[in-house]
NULUMNU-360542 format. One record per residue (C-alpha): x, y, z. Coordinates in steps of 0.25 Angstrom, whole numbers. Each point is the difference from the previous one (the first is absolute). Layout:
BEGIN
[rec [X; Y; Z]]
...
//
This chain:
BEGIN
[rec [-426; 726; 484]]
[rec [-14; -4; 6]]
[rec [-2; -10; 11]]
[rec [-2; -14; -4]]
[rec [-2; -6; 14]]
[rec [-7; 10; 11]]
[rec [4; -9; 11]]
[rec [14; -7; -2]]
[rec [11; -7; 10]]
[rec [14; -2; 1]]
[rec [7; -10; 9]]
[rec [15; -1; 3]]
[rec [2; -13; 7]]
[rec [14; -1; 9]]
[rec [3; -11; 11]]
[rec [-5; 7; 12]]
[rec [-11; 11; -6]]
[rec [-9; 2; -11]]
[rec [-1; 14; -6]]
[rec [-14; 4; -7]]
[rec [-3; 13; -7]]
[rec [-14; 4; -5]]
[rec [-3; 9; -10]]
[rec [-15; 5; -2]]
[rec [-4; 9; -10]]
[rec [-9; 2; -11]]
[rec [4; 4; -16]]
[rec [-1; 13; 4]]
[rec [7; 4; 12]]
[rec [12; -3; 8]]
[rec [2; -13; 6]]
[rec [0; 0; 16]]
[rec [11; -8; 7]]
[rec [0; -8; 13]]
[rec [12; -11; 2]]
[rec [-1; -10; 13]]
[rec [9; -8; 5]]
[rec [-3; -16; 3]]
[rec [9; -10; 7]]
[rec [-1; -13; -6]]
[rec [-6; -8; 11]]
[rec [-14; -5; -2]]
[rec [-8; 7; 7]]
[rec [8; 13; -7]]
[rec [-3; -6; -14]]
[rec [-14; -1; 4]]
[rec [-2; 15; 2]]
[rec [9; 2; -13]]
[rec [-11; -6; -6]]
[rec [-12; 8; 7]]
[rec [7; 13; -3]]
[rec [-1; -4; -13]]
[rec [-13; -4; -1]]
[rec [-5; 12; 9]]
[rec [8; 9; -11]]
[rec [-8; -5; -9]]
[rec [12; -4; -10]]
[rec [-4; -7; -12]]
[rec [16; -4; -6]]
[rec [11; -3; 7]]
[rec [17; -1; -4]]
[rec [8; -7; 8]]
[rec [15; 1; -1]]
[rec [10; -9; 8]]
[rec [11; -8; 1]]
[rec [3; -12; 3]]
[rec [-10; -10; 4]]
[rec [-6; 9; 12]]
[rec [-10; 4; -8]]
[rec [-7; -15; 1]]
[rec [-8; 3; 13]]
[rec [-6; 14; -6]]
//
């Protein structure tokens, strides 16, 4: 299967902690992993998304349940 996205996100929102995993990889090659833990205070979310950005990630998917996904 070849690589759509070279840099892609995943976020699993709970109450307490947001879980993202990023996968980076070209068509190919196999993808490096790196998965970080967030808590879902502000300041928390804010380096989520600097992470994020720093990473380079192009797509994101966010799974959750509930409404705690609202401040993400």
């Amino acid at each position: 299967m070849d690589a759509i996205v070279e840099r892609v996100g995943g976020v699993d929102v709970g109450q307490a902690t947001v879980v993202a995993t990023v996968l980076v990889g070209g068509a190919h090659e196999r993808a490096k992993k790196e998965t970080r833990t967030f808590r879902t205070v502000t300041r928390e979310l804010l380096e989520l998304r600097e992470w994020l950005v720093a990473k380079e990630v192009t797509h994101v998917a966010l799974e959750g349940t509930g409404i705690y996904w609202r401040p993400v």
